[in-house]
Backbone as a chain_set.jsonl record, in Angstrom:
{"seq": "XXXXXXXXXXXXXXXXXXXXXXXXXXXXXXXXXXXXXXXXXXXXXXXXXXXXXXXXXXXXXXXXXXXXXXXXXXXXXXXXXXXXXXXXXXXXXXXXXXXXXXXXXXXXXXXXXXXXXXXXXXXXX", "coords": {"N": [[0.839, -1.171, 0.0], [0.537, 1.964, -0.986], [1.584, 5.056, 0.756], [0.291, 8.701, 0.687], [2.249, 11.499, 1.762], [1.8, 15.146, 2.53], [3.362, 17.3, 3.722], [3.894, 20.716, 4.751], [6.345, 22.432, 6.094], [8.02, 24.08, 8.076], [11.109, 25.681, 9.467], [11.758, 27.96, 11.038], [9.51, 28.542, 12.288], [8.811, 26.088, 13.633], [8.039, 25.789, 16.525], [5.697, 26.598, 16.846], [3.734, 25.324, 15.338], [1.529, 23.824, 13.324], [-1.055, 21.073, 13.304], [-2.517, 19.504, 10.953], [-4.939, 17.127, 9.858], [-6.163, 14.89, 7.307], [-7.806, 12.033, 5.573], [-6.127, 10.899, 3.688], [-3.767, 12.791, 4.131], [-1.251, 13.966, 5.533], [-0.899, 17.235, 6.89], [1.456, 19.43, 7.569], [1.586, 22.559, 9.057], [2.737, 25.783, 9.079], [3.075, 29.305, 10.775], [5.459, 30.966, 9.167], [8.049, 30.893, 7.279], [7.042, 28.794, 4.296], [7.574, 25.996, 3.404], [6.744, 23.418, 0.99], [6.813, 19.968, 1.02], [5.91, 16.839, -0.716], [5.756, 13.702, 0.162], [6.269, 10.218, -0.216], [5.54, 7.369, 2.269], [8.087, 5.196, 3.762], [8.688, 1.768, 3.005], [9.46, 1.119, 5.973], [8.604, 2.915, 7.665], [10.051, 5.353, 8.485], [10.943, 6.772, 7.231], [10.812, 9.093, 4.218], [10.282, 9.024, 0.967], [10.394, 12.32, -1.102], [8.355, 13.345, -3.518], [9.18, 13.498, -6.797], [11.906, 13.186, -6.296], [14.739, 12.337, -7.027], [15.39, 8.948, -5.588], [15.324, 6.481, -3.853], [13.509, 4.598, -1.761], [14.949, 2.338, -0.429], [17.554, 3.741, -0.164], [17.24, 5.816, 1.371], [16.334, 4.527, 4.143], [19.108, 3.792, 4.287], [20.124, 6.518, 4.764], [18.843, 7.527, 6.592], [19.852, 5.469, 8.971], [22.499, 6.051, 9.021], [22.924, 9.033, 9.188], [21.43, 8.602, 11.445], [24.041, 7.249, 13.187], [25.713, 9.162, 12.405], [25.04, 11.202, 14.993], [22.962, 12.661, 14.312], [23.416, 14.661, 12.908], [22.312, 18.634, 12.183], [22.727, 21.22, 9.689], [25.297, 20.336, 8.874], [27.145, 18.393, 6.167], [27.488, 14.911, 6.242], [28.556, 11.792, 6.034], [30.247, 9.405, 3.827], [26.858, 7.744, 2.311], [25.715, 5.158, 0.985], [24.142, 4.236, -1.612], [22.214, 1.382, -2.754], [21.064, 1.013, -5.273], [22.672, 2.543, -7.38], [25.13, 2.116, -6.285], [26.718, 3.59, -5.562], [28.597, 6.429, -3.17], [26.613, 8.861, -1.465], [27.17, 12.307, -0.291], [25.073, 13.532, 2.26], [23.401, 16.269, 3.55], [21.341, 17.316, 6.018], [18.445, 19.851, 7.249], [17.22, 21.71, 9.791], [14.749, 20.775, 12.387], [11.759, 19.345, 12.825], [8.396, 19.097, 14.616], [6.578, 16.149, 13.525], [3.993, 14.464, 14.402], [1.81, 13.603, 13.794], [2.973, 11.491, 12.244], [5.253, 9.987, 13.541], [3.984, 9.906, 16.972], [4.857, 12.167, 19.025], [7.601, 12.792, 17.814], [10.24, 14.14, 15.525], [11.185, 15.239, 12.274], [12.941, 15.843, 10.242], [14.93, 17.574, 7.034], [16.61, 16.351, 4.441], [18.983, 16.339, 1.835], [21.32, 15.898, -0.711], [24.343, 16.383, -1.892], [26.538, 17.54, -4.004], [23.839, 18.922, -5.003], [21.645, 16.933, -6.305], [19.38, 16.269, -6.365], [18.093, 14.343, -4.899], [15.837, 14.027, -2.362], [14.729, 13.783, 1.096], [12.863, 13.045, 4.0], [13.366, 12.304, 7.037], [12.135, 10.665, 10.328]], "CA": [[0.0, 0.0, 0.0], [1.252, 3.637, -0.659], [0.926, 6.555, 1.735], [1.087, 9.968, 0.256], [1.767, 12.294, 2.795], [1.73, 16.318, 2.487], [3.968, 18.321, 4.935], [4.443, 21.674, 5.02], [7.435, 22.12, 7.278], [8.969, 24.939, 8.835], [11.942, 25.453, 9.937], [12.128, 28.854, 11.76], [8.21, 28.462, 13.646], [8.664, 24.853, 14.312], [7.458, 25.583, 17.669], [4.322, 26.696, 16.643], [3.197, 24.62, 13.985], [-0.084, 23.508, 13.713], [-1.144, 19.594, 12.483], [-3.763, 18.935, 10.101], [-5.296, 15.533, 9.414], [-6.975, 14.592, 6.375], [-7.418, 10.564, 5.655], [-5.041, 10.357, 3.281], [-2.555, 13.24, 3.708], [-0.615, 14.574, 6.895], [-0.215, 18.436, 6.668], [2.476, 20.1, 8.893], [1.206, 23.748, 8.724], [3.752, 26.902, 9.619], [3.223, 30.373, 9.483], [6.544, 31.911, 8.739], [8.05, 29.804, 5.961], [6.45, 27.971, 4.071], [8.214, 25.338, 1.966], [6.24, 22.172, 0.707], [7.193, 18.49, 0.112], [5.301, 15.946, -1.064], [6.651, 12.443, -0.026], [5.923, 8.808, 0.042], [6.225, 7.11, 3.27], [8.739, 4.227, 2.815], [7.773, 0.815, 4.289], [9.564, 0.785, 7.922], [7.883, 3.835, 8.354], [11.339, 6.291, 9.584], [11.774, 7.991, 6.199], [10.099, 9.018, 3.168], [11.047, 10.048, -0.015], [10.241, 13.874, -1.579], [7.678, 12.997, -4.949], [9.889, 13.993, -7.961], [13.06, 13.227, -6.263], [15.636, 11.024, -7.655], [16.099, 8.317, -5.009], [14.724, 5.122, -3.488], [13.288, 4.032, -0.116], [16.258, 1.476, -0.317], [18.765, 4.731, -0.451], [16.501, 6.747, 1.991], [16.735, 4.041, 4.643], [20.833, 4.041, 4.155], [20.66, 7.548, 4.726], [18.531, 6.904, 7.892], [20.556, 4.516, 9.588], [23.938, 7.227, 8.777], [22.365, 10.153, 10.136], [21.727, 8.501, 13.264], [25.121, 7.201, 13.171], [26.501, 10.688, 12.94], [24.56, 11.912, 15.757], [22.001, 13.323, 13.988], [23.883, 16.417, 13.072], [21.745, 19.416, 10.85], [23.443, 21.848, 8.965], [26.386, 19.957, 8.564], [27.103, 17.714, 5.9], [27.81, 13.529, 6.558], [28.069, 10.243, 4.375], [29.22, 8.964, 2.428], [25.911, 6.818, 2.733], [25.843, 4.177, -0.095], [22.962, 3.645, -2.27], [22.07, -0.306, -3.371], [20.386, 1.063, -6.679], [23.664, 3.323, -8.193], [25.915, 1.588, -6.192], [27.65, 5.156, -5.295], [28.191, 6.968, -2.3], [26.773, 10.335, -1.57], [27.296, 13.198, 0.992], [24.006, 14.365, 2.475], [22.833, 17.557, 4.578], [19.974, 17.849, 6.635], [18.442, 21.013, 7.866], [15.887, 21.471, 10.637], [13.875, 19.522, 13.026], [10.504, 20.028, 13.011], [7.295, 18.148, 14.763], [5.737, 15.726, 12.605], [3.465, 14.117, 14.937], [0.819, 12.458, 12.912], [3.778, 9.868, 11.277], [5.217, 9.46, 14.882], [3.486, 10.77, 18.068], [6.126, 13.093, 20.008], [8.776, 12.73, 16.637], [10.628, 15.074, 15.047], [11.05, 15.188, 11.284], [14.299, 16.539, 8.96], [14.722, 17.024, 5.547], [17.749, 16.331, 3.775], [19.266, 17.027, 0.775], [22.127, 15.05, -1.143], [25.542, 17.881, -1.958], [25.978, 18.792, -4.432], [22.296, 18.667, -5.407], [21.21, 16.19, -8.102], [17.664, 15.954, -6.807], [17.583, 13.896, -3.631], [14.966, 14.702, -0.979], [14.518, 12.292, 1.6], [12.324, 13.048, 5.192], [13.714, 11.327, 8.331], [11.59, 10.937, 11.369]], "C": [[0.884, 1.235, 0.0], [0.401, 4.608, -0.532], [1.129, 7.63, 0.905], [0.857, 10.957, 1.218], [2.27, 13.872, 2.342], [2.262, 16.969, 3.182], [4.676, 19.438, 3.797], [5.368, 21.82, 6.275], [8.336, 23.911, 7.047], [10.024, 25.154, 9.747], [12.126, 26.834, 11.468], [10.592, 28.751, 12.794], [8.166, 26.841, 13.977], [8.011, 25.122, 15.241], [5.57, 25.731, 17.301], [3.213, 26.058, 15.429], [1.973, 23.668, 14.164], [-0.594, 21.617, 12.997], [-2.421, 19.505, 12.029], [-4.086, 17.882, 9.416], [-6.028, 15.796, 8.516], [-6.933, 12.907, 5.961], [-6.354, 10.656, 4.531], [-3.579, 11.177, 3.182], [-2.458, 13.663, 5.419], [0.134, 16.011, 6.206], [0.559, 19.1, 8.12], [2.439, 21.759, 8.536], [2.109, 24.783, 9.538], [3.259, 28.163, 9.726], [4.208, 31.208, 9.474], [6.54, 30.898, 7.255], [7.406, 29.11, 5.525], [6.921, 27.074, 2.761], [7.542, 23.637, 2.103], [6.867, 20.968, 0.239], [6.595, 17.368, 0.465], [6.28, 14.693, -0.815], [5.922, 11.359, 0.372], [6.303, 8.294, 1.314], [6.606, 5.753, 3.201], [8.394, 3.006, 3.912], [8.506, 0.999, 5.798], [9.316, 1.782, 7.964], [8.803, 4.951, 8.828], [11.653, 7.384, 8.373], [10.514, 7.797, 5.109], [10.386, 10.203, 1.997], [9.944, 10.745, -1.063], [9.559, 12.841, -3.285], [8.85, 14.167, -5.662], [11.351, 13.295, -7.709], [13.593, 11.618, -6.731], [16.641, 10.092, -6.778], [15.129, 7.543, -4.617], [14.325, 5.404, -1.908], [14.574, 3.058, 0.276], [17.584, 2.618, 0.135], [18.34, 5.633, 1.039], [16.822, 5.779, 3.47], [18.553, 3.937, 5.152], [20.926, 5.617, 5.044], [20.021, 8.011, 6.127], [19.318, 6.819, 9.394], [22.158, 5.497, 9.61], [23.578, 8.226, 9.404], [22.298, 9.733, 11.478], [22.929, 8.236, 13.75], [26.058, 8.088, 13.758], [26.511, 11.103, 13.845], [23.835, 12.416, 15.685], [22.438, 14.79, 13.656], [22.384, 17.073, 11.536], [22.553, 20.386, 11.034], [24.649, 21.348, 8.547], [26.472, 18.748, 7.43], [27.693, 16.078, 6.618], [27.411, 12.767, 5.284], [29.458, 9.729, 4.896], [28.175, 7.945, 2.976], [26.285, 6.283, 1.28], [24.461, 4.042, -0.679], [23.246, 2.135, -3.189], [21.66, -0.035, -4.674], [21.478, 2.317, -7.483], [24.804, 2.778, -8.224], [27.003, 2.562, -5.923], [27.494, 4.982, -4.097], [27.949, 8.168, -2.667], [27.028, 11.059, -0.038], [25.676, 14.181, 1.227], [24.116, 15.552, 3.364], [21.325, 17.517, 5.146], [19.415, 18.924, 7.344], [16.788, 20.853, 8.387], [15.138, 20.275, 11.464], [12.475, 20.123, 13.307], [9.071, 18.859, 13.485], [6.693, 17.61, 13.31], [4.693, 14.686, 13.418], [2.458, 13.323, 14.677], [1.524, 11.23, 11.845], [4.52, 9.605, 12.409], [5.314, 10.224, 15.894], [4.95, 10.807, 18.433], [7.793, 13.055, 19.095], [9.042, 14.09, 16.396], [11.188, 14.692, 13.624], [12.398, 16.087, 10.29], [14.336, 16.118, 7.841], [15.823, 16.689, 5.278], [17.684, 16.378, 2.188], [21.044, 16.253, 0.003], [23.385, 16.783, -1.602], [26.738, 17.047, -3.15], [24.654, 18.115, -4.762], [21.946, 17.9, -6.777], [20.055, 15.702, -7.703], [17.235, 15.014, -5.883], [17.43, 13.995, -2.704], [14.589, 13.328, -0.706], [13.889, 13.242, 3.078], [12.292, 12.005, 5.828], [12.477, 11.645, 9.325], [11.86, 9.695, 12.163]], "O": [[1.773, 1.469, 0.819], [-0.652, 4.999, -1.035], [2.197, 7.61, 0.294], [-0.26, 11.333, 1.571], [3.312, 13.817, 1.689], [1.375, 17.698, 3.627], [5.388, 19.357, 2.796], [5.065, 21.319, 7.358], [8.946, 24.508, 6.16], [9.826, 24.78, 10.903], [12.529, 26.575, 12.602], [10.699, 28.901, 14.011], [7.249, 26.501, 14.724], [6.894, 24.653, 15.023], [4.601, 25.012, 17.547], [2.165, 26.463, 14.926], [1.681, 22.938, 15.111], [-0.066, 21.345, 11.919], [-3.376, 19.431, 12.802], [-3.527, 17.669, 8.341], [-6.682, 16.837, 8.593], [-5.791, 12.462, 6.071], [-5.361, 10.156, 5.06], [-2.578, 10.774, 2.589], [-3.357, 13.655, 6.26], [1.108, 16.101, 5.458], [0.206, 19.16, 9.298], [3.276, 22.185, 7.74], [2.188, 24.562, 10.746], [2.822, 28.486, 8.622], [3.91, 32.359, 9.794], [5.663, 30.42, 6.535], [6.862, 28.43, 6.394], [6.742, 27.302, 1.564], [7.771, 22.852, 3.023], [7.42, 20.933, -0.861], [6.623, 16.874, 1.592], [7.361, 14.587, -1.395], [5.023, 11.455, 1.207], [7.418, 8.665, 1.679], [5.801, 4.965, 2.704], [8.021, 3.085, 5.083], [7.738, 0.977, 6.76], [10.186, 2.147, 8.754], [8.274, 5.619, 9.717], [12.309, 8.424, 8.435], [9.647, 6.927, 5.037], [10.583, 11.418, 1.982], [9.019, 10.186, -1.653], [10.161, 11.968, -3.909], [9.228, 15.255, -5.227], [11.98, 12.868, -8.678], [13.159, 10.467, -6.769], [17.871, 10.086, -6.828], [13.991, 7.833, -4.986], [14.781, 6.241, -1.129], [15.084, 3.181, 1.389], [18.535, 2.169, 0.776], [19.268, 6.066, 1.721], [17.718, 6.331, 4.108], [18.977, 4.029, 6.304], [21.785, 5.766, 5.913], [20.648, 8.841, 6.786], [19.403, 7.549, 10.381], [22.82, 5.314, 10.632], [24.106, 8.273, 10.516], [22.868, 10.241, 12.444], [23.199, 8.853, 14.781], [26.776, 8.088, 14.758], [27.585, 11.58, 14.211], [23.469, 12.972, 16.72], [21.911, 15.826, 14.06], [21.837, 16.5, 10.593], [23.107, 20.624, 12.108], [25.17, 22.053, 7.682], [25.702, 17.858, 7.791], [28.393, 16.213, 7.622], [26.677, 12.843, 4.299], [29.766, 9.64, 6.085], [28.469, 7.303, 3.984], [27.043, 6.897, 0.53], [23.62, 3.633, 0.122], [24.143, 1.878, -3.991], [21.91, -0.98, -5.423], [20.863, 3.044, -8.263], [25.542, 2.675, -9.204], [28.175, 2.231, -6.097], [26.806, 4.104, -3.577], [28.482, 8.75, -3.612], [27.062, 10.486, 1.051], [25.292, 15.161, 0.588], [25.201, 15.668, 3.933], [20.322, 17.732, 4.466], [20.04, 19.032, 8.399], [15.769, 20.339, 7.926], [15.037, 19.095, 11.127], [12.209, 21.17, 13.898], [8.793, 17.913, 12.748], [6.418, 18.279, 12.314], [4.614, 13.719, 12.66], [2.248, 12.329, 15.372], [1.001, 10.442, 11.057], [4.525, 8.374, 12.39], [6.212, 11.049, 16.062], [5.866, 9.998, 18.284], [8.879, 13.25, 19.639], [8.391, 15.038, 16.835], [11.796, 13.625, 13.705], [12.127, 17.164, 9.76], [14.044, 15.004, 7.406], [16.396, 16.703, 6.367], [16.681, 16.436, 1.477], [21.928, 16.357, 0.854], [23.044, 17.964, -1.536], [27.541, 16.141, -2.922], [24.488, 16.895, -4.769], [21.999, 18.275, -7.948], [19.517, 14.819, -8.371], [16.036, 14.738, -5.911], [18.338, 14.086, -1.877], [14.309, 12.333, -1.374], [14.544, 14.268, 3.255], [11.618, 11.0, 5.602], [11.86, 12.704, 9.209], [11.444, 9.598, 13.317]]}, "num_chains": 1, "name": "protein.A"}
């Protein structure tokens, strides 16, 4: 079965961010920033990858499991993580933590971003 979930995510009002249910989408509502991404939520449920972007749940997982690794750093880049479907490594970035609470109660949610940019968005929680 695939989820499609809807977050708006803010980085600078995190605190105040508001959650809106709908059955099939989870909106994460801000009001300072407002930057949208559409993503699939990948089966173990911890990540989910950005509609358009050019990467896997297989890759997204990897990149998971590395981040926590690190420590969970944001703003800083880490990797290399390895993807099973290129067979590369890359160097990601993640920026922000922001409630996402309707994909897991009392979670927190980061985006990342692959460096240099060739188009992979991935949401940890």
């Amino acid at each position: 079965m695939k989820i499609t979930v809807i977050a708006t995510i803010s980085a600078i009002a995190a605190a105040s961010a508001a959650l809106i249910l709908t059955p099939t989408a989870i909106t994460l509502a801000a009001p300072a920033r407002a930057d949208t991404w559409t993503f699939d939520i990948c089966p173990d449920q911890h990540e989910g990858v950005v509609e358009g972007s050019d990467t896997t749940c297989a890759f997204a997982e990897n990149v998971h499991n590395a981040w926590y690794a690190a420590g969970q750093p944001v703003g800083s880049p880490f990797g290399p993580v390895w993807s099973p479907v290129t067979n590369r490594t890359y160097t990601l970035e993640c920026n922000g933590e922001e409630p996402l609470t309707g994909v897991t109660p009392g979670g927190l949610s980061t985006r990342c971003e692959d460096i240099p940019d060739t188009g992979v968005r991935i949401v940890l929680w």
